[in-house]
N, C-alpha and C positions, 0 to 999 in steps of 0.2 A: 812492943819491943821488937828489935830488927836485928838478927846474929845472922853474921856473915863467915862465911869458912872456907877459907883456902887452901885449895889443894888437899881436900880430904879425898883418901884413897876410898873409892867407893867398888862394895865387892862386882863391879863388872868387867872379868880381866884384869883385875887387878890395875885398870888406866888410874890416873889422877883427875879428879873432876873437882868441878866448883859445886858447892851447894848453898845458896841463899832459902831462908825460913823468913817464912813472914806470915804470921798467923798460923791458920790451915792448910798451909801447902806450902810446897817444896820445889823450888825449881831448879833440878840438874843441868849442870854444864859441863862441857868437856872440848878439849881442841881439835880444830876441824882436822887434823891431819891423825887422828887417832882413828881406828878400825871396829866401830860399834854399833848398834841401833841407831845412837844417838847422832851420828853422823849426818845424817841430811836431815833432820827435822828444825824445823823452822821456830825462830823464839829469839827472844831479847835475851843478852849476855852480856861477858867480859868480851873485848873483842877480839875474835879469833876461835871464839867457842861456839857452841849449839847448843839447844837449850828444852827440856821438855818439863811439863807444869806435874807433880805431883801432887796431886791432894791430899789431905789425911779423910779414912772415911768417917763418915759423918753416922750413918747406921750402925750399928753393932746387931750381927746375929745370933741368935739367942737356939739356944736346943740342939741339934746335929750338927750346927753349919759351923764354920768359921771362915774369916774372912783375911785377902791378905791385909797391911797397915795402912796402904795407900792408894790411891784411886788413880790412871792415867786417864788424863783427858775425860773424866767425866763417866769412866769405864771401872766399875770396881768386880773384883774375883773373889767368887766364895767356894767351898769345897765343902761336900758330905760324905764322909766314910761309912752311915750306915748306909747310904743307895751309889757309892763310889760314883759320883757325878761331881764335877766340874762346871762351874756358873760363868761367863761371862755378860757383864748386862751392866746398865744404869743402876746408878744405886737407886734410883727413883723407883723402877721396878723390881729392886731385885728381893725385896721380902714379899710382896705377893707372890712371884714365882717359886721363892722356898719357900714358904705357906704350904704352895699345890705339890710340891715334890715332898716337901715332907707326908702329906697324906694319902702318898701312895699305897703303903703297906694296908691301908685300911681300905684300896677300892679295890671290890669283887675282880676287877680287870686284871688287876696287879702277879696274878698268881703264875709267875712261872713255871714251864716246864721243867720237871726233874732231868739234870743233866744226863742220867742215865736212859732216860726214854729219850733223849737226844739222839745220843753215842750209839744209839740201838736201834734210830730212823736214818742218818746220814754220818758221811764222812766227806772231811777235806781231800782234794785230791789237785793237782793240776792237771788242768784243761789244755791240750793242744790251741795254741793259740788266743789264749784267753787270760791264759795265769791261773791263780789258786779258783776253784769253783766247790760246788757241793754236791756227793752224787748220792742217790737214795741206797741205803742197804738193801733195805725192802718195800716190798709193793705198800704205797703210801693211800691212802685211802681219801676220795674227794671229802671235802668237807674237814679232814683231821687236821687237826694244830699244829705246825711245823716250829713253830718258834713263838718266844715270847721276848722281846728284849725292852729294859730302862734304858736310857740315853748317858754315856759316858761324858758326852761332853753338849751343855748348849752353852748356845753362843746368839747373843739378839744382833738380828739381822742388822744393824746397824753399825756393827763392830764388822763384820765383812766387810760388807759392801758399800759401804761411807767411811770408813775411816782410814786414814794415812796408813799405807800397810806399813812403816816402819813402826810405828807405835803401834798396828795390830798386830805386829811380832812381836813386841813388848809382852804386850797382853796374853798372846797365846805363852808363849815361855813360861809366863808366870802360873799361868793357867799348868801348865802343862807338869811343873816343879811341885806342884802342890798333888798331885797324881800317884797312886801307888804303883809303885812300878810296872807291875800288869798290867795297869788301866792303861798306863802309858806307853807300855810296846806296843796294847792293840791299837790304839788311836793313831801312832804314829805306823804303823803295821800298813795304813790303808793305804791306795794306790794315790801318787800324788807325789810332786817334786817337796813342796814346804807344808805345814799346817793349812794355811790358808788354803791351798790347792785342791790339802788333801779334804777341806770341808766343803769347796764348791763339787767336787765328783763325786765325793759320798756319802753326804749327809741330809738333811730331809728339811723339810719346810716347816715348819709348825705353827699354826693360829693358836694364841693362849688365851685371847680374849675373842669371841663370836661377835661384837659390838661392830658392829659395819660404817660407824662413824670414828672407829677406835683411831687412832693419830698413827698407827705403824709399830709404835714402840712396845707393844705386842709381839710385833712378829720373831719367833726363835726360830734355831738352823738347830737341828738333834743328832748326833753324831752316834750312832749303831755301829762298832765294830764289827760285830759277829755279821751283823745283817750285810756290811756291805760287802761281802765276800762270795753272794750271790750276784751271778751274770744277767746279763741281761738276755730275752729275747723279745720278738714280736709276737710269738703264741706263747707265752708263759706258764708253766704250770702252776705258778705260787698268788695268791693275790695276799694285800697286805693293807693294815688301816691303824692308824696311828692315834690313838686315844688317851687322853689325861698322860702324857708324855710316852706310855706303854706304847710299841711297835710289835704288833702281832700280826704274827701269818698263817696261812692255812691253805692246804690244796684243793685248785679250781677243779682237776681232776683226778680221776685216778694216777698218780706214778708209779711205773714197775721200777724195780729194782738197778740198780745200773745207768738209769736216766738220771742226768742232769737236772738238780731243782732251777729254776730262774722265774724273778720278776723280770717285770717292764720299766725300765727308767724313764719312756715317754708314752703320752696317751697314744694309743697304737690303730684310730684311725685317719690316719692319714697314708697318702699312698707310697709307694716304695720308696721313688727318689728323694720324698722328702723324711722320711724315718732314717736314710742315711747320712742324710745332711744332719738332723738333727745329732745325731748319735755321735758326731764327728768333735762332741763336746768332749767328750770321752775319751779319745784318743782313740778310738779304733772304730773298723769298719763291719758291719755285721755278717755274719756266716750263717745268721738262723736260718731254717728250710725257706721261713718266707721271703728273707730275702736274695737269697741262691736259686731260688726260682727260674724257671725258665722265660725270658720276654712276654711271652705268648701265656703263662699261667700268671705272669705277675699282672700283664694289662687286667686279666677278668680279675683277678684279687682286687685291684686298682678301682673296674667296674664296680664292684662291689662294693667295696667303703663309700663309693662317693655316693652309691643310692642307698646306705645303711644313713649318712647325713640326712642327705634329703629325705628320707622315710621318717627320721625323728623329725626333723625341724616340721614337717605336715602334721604330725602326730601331735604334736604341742602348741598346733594350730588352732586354738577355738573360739576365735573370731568369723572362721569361712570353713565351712565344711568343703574341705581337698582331699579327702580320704573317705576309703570305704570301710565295711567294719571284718575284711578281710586282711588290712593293712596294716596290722600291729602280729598277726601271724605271718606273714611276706618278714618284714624286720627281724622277730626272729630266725627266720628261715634261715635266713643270710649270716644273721650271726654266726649259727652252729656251723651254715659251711664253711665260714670263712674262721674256726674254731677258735672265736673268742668269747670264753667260755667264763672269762672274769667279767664280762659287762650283759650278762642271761638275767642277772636278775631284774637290772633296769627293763632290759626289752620285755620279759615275762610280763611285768608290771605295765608298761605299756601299753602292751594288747591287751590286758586284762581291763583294762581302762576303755579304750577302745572300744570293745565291744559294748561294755557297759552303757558306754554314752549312744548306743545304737538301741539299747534295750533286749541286745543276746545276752541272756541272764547264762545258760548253760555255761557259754564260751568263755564267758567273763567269770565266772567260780572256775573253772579248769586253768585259765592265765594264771591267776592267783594263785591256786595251787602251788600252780609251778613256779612263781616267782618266791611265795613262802619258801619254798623250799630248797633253791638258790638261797634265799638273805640266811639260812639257816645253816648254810657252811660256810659262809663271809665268816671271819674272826667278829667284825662287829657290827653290827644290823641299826640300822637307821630306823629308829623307834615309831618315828610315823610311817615310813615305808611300811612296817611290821603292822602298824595300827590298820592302815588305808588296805592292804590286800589281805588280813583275816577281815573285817569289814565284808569285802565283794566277794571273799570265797563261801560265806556263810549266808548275807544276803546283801546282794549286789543294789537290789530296789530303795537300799537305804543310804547307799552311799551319793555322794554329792551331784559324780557323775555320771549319776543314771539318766538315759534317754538326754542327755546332755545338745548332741548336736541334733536331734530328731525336734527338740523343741526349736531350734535354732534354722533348721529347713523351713518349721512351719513360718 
């Protein structure tokens, strides 16, 4: 059966639109001289109109979620008010992903901080030349938990960044309407001219599936309010790791009081002029010490990353012995001078490796140590990382790469 309807007032702006039903979907029209979404999207009509495909959804979600009635373009929205998160996605995938978001409350991860031991570590303030930032009350202690946040809003990566932004305004809108109101002053809160803008500068990447053959339709964008209210620098205090949709953080080091918390928005070895280039994503240009630097302390900083590269890429050599068993403590060295104090675990691990494959039992229990002890104020510890350095701090002669490159000379 095929009902056709004229000039039904459809609530957007109160315009007059056409709407044709044929089955499972619904296709909107409206006149090109009229002021809406629907304005330059592409589609067969009456002529003189524009036209966009609604679908009816096909899934029904079942337990917290609900969803809205219709799909655009292949894009359907769900909302949960007991974890106040916002879906945009396939409906193909979108009950596996509520599946994992509903089973939040039950992973160990999930436990946020008490809003009170918050309000009682930091406060909002604005930042000279920055906008709103976060400064510490009190001396924050390396390793302690800064924050814990759920994701307000995701969005699969294909709704960004493939899809017609006029109908990705659709979507967000709708997205956005189905939001309690606080959820939705802080999302819309975030720096950024539209939605769309405001998710390319502040929200996060996420792999939901680890299948490395996975087709992309995996990939989500996680929208952090709270989180993205922190600045950015090049020596960071905060590091941060993103698990089962959980965003937690924690201090790389000690913070006194009065100091500014900040992550890194870019991997931060690369050298100055290219950290500002990058950064220029952002709309602004960086003021952190390292890069206010003087020419002459930037060039040796500059030295310094490029042989902190090349000291890993040797170290993760073990086809040709190009290293000594000195050379995973050099890497550190460099690290700590140049105080990047978020990537100590990796290098600890390193040399602890390192030595190992030389047959310094000593040297390689003391690396270990210390990289245990780093992954142990990370928020979340990379389970084999964990496994492989208790391993060679306890006995090194068991692990794989013992005397490693020493049989490899012979």
């Amino acid at each position: 059966m095929r009902l056709v309807i004229i000039a039904f007032a459809l609530a957007l702006g109160g315009l007059a639109v056409s709407i044709e039903v044929d089955g499972t979907s619904i296709n909107t029209c409206q006149p090109h001289d009229s002021v809406s979404f629907f304005e330059v999207l592409s589609g067969s009509g009456y002529e003189g109109e524009t036209c966009v495909s609604l679908e009816l959804r096909g899934y029904e979600p079942s337990g917290e979620w609900k969803g809205s009635k219709y799909c655009h373009s292949g894009f359907c929205i769900y909302w949960t008010r007991r974890h106040d998160i916002a879906l945009v996605t396939k409906e193909s995938r979108g009950h596996s992903i509520m599946d994992q978001v509903s089973q939040l409350s039950e992973s160990p991860l999930f436990s946020l901080i008490d809003k009170q031991q918050e309000d009682d570590m930091f406060y909002e303030s604005e930042i000279p030349g920055k906008g709103i930032g976060l400064i510490a009350k009190r001396l924050i202690r390396k390793g302690e938990t800064v924050m814990k946040r759920q994701p307000s809003l995701l969005v699969q990566v294909e709704t960004q960044a493939r899809t017609d932004v006029h109908i990705r305004d659709i979507l967000y809108d709708q997205a956005m309407d189905g939001m309690r109101d606080l959820d939705r002053s802080r999302v819309m809160g975030m720096m950024g001219s539209d939605l769309g803008d405001k998710i390319d500068k502040n929200c996060f990447r996420l792999r939901i599936n680890a299948d490395e053959n996975s087709d992309g339709g995996d990939h989500y964008i996680g929208c952090y309010p709270d989180i993205a209210r922190l600045n950015h620098d090049c020596r960071p205090s905060l590091v941060y790791v993103i698990n089962n949709f959980t965003h937690s953080i924690s201090a790389v080091r000690d913070i006194d009081a009065g100091e500014e918390l900040s992550i890194s928005y870019i991997r931060l070895l690369s050298p100055r002029a290219q950290r500002l280039t990058q950064l220029k994503h952002w709309d602004f240009s960086c003021s952190c010490a390292h890069c206010t630097m003087s020419s002459k302390d930037a060039a040796t900083s500059d030295a310094h990353l490029r042989a902190i590269v090349g000291l890993e890429r040797d170290l993760d050599n073990f086809k040709e012995t190009v290293v000594m068993p000195e050379t995973g403590a050099k890497l550190v060295e460099l690290y700590q001078r140049e105080r990047l104090h978020l990537y100590l675990s990796r290098a600890y691990a390193q040399a602890a490796i390192n030595y190992a494959t030389f047959g310094r039992e000593d040297e390689a229990k003391e690396y270990a140590r210390l990289a245990l002890e780093r992954l142990g104020i990370e928020p979340i510890s990379n389970a084999e990382d964990v496994v492989s350095m208790t391993l060679l701090s306890e006995n090194p002669r068991l692990h794989g790469a013992w005397e490693a490159r020493l049989r490899a000379i012979k």
